[in-house]
N, CA, C and O atoms as a printed pandas DataFrame, in Angstrom:
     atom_number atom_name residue_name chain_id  residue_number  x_coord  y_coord  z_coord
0              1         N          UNK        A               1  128.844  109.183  121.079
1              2        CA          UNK        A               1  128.901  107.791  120.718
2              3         C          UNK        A               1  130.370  107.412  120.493
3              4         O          UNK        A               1  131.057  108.091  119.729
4              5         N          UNK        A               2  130.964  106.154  121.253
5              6        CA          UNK        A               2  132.168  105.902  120.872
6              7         C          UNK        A               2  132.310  105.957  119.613
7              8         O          UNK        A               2  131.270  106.345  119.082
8              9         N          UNK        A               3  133.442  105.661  118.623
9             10        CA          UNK        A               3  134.083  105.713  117.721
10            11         C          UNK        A               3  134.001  104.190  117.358
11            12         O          UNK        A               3  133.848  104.098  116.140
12            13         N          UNK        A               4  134.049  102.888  118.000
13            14        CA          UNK        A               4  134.277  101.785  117.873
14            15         C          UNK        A               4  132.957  101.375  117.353
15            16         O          UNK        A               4  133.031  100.237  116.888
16            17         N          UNK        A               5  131.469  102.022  117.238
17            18        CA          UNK        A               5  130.189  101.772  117.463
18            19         C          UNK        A               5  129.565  102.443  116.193
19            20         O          UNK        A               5  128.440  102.367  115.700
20            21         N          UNK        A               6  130.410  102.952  115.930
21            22        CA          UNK        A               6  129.589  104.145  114.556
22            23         C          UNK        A               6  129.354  102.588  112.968
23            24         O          UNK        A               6  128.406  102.510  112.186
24            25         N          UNK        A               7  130.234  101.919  113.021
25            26        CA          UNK        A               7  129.904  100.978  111.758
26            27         C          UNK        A               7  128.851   99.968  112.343
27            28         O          UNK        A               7  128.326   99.254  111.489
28            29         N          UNK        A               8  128.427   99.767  113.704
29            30        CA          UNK        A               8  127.022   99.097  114.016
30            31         C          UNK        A               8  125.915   99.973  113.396
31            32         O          UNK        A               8  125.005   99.655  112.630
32            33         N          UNK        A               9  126.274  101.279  113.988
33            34        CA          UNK        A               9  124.912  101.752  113.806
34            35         C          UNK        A               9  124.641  102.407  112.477
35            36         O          UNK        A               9  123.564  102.958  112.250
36            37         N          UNK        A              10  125.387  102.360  111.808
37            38        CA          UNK        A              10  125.577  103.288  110.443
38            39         C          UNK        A              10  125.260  101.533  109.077
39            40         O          UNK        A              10  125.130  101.438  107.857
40            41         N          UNK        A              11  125.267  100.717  110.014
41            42        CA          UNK        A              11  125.282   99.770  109.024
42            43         C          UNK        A              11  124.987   98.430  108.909
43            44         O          UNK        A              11  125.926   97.636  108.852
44            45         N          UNK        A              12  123.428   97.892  108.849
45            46        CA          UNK        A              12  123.168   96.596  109.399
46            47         C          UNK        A              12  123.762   95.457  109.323
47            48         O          UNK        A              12  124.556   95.256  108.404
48            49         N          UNK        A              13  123.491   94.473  110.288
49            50        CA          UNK        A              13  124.791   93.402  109.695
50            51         C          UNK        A              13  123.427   92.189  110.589
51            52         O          UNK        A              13  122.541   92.584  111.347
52            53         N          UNK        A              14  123.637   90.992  110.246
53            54        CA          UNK        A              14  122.653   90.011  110.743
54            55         C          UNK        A              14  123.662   88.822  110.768
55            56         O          UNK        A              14  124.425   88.589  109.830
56            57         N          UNK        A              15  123.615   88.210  111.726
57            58        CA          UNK        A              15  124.417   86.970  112.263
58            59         C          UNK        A              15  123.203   86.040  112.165
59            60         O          UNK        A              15  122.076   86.347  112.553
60            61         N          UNK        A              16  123.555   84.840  111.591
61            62        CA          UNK        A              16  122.568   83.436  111.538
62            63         C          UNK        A              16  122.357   82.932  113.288
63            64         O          UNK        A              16  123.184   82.659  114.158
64            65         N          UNK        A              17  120.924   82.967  113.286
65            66        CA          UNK        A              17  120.287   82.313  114.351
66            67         C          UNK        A              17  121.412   80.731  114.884
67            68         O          UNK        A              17  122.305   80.744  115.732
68            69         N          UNK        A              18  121.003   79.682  114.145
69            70        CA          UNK        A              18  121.901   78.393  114.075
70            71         C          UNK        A              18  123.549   78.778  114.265
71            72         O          UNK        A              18  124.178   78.206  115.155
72            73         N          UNK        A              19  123.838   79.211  113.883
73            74        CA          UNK        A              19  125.362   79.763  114.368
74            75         C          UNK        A              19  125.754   80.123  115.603
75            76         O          UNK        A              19  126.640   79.606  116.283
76            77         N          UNK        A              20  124.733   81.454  115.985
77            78        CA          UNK        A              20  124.575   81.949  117.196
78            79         C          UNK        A              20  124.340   80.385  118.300
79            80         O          UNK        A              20  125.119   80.117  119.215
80            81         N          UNK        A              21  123.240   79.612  117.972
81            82        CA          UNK        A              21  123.119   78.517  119.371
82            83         C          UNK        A              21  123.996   77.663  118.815
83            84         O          UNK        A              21  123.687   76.572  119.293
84            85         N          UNK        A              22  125.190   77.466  117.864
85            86        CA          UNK        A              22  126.126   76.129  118.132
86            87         C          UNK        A              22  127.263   76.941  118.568
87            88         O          UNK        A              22  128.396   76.467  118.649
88            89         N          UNK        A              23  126.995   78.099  118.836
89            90        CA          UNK        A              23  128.284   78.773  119.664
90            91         C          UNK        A              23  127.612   78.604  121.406
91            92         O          UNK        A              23  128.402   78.872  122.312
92            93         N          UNK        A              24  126.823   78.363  121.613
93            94        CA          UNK        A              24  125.931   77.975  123.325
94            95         C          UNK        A              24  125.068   78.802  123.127
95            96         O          UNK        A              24  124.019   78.388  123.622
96            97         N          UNK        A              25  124.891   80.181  122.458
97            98        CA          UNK        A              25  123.843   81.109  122.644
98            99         C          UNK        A              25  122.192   80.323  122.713
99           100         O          UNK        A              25  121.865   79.226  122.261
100          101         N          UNK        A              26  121.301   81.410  123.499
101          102        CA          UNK        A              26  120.106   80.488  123.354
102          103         C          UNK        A              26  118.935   81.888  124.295
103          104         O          UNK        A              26  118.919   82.378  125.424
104          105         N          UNK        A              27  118.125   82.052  123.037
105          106        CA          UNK        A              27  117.172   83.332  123.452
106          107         C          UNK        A              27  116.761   83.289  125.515
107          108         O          UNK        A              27  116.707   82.332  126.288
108          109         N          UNK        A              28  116.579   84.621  125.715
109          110        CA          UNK        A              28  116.136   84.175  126.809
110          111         C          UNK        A              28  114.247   85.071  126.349
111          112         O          UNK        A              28  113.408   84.996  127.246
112          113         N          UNK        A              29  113.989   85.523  125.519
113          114        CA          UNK        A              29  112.922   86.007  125.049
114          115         C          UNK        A              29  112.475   85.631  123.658
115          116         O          UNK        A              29  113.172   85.666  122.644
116          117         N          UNK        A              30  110.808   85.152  123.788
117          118        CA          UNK        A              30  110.699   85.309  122.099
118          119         C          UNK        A              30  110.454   87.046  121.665
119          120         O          UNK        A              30  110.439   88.164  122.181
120          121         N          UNK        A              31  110.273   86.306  120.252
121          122        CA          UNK        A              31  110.020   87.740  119.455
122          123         C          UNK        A              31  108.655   88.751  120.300
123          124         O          UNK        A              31  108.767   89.917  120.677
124          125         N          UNK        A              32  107.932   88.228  120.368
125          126        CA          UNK        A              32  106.709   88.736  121.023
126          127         C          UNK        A              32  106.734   89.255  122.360
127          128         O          UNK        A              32  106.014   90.138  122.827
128          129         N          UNK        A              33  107.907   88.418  123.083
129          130        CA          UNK        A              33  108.181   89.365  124.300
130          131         C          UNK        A              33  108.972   90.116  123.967
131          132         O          UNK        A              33  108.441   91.154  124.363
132          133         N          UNK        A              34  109.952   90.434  123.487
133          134        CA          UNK        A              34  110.857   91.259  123.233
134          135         C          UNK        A              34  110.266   92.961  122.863
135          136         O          UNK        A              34  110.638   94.110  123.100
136          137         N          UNK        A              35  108.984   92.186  122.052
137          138        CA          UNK        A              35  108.267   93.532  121.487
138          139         C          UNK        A              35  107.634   94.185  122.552
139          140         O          UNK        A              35  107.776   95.359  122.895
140          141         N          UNK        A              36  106.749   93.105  123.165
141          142        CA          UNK        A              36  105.746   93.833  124.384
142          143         C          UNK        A              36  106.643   94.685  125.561
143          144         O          UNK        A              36  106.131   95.533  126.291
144          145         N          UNK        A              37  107.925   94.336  125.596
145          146        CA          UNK        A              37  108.698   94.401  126.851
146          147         C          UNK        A              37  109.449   96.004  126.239
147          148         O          UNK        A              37  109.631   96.868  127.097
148          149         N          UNK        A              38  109.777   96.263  125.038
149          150        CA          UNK        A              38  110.416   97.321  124.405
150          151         C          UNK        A              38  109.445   98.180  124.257
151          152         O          UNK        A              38  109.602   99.359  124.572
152          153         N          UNK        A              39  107.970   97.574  123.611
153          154        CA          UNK        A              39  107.081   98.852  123.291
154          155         C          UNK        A              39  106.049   99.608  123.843
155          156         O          UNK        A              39  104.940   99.097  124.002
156          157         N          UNK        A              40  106.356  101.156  124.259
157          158        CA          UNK        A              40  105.586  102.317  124.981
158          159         C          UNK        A              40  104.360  101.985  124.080
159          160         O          UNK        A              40  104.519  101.714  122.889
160          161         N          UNK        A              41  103.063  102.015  124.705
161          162        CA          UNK        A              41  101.596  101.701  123.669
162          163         C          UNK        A              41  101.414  103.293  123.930
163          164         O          UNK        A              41  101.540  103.909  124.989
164          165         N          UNK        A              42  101.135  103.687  122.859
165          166        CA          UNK        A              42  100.514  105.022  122.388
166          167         C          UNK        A              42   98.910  105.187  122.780
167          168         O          UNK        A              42   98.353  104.104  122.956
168          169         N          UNK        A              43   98.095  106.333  122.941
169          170        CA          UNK        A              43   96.771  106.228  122.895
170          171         C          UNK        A              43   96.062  105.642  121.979
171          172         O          UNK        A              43   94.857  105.420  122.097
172          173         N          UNK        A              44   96.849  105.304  120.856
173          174        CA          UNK        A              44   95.893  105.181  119.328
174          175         C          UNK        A              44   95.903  103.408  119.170
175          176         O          UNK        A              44   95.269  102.700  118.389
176          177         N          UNK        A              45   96.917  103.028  120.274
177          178        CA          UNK        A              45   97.469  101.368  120.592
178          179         C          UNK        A              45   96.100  100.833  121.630
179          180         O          UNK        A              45   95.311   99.929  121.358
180          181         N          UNK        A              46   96.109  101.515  122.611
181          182        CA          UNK        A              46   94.882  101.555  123.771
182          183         C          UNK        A              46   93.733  101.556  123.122
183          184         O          UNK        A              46   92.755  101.004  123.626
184          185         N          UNK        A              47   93.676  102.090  122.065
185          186        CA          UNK        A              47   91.465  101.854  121.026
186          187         C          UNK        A              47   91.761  100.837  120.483
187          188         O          UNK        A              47   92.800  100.278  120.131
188          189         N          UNK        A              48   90.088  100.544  120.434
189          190        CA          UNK        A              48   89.780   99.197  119.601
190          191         C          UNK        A              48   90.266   99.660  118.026
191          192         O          UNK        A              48   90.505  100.805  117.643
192          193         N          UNK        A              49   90.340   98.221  117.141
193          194        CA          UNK        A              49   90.670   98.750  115.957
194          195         C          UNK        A              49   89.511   99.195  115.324
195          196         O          UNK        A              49   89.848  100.039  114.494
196          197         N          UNK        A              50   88.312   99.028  115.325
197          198        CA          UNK        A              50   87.229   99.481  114.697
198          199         C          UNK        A              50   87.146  101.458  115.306
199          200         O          UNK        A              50   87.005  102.477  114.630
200          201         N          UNK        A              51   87.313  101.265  116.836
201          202        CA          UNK        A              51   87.469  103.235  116.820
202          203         C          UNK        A              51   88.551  103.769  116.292
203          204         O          UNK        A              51   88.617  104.979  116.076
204          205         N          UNK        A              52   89.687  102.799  115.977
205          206        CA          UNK        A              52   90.998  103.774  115.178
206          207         C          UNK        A              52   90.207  103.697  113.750
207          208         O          UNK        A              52   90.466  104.723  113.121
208          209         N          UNK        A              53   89.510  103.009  113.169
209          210        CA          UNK        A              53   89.086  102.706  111.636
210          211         C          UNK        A              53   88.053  104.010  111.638
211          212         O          UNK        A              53   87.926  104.849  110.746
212          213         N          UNK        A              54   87.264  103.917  113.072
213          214        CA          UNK        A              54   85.920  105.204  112.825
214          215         C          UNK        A              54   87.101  106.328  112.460
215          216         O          UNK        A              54   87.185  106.827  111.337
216          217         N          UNK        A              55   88.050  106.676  113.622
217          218        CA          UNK        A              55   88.756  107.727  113.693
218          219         C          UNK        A              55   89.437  108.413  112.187
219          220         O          UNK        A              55   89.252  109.558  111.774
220          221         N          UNK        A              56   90.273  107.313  111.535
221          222        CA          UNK        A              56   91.093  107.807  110.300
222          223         C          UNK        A              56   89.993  108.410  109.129
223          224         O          UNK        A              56   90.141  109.419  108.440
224          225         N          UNK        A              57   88.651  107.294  109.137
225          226        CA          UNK        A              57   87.628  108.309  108.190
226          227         C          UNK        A              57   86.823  109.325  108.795
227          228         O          UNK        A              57   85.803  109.472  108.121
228          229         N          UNK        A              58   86.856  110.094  109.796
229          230        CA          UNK        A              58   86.552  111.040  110.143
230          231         C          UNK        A              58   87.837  112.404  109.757
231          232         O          UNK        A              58   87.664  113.528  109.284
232          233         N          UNK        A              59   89.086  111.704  110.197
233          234        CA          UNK        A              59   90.056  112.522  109.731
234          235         C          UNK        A              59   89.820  112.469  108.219
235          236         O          UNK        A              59   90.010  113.570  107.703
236          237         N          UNK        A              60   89.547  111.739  107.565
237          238        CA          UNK        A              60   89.643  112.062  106.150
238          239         C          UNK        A              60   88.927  112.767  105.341
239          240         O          UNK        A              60   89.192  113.340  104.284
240          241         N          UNK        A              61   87.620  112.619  106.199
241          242        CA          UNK        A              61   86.440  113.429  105.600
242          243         C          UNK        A              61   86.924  115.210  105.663
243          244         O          UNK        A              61   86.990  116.104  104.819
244          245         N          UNK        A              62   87.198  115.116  107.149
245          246        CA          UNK        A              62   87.627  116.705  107.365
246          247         C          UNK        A              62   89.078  117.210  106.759
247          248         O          UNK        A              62   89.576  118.249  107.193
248          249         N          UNK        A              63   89.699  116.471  105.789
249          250        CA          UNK        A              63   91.023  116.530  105.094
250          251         C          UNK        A              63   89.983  117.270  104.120
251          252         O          UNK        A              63   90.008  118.499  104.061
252          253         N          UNK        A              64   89.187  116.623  103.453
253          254        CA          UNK        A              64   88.826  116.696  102.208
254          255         C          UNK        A              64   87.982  117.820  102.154
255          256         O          UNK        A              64   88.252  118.820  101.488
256          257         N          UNK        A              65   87.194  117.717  102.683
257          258        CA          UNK        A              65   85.767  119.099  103.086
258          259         C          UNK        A              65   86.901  120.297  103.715
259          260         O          UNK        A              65   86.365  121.385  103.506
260          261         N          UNK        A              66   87.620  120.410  104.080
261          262        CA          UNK        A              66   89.126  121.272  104.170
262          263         C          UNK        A              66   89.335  121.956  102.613
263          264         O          UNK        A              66   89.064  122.949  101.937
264          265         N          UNK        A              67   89.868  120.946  102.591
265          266        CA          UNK        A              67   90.523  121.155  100.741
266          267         C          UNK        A              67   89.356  121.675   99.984
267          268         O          UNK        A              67   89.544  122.742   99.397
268          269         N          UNK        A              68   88.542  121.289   99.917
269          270        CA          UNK        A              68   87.249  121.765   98.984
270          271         C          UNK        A              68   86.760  123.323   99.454
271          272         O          UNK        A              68   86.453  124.208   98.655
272          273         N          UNK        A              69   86.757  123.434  100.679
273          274        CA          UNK        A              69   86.813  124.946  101.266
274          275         C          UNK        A              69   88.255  125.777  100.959
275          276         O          UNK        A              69   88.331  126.973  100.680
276          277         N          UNK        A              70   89.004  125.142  101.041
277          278        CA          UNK        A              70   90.231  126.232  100.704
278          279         C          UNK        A              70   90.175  126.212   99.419
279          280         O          UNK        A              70   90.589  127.352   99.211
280          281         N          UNK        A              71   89.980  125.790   98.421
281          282        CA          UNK        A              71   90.285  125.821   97.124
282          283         C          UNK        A              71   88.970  126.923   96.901
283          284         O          UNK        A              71   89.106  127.802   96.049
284          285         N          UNK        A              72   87.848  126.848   97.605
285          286        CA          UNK        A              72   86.648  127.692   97.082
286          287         C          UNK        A              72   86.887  128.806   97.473
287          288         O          UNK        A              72   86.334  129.742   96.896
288          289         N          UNK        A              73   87.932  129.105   98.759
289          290        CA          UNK        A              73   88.145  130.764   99.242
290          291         C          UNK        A              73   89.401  130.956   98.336
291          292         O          UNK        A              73   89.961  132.024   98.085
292          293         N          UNK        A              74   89.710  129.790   97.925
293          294        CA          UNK        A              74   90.923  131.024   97.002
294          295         C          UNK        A              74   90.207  130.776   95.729
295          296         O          UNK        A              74   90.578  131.889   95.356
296          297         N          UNK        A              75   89.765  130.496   95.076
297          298        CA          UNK        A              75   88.596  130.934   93.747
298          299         C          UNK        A              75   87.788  131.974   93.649
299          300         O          UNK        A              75   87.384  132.537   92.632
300          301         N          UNK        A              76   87.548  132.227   94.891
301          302        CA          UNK        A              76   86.633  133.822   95.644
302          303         C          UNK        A              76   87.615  134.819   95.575
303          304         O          UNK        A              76   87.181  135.836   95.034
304          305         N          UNK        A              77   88.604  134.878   95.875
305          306        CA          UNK        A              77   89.488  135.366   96.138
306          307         C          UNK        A              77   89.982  135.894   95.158
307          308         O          UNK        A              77   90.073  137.119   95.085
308          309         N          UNK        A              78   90.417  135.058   94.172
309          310        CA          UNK        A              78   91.056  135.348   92.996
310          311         C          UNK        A              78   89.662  136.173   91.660
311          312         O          UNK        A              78   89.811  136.965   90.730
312          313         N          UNK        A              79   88.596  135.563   92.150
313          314        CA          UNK        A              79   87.689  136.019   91.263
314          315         C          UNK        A              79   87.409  137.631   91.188
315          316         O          UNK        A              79   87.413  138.449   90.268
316          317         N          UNK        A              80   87.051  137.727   93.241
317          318        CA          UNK        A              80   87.228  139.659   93.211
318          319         C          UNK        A              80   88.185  139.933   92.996
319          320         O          UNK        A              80   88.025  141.135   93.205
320          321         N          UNK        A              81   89.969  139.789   92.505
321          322        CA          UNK        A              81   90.885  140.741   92.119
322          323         C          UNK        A              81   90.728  140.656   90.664
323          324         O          UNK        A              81   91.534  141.265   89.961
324          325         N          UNK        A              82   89.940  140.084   90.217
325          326        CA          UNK        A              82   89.963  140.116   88.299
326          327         C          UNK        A              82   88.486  140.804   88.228
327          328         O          UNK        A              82   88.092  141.092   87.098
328          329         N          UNK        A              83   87.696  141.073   89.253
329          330        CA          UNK        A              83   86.598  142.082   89.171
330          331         C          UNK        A              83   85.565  140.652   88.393
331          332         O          UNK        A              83   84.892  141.035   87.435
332          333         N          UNK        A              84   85.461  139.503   88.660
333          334        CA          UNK        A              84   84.581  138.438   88.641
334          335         C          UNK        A              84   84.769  138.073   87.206
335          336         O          UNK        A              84   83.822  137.537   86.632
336          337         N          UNK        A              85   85.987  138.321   86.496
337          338        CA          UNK        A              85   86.384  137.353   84.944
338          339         C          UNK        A              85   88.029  136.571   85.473
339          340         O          UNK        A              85   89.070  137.010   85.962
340          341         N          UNK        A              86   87.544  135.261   85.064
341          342        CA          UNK        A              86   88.584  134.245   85.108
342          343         C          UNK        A              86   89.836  134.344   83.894
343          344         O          UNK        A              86   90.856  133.689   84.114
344          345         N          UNK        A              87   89.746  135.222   82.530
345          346        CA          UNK        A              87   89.969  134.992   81.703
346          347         C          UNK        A              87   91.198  135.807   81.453
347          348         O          UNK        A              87   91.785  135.655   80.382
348          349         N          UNK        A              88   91.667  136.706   82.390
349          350        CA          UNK        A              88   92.632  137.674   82.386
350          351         C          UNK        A              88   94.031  137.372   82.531
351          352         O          UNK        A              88   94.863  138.280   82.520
């Protein structure tokens, strides 16, 4: 990266819209194209929002029923090295 470029990118700076067009400037995109035209859609962009909504509580269920199994094999675990007393 040049040297001349490092305080852009290291440091936001915002110029007023109205300033910008009484100097002649004048968008050639709105915001909405700008986005569609910049942004790669992911697989998770391509589903409806109701199958990303099924999807995240399915992931969550199996987060949790996870956790509840690992916590029970290490309670097993820990129980046969104390010969089945917690109290040691």
């Amino acid at each position: 990266m040049p040297p001349g470029v490092v305080p852009y990118t290291s440091q936001s700076w915002v110029v007023s819209n109205d300033r910008m067009r009484s100097l002649g400037w004048h968008p050639n995109h709105t915001n909405e194209e700008a986005w569609v035209a910049s942004h790669e859609p992911g697989p998770l962009d391509r589903m409806p929002a109701r199958r990303r909504q099924e999807l995240a509580l399915v992931v969550s269920v199996l987060a949790v029923v996870g956790a509840v199994v690992g916590v029970a094999l290490i309670l097993q675990r820990v129980r046969r090295r104390s010969g089945g007393r917690l109290d040691q």
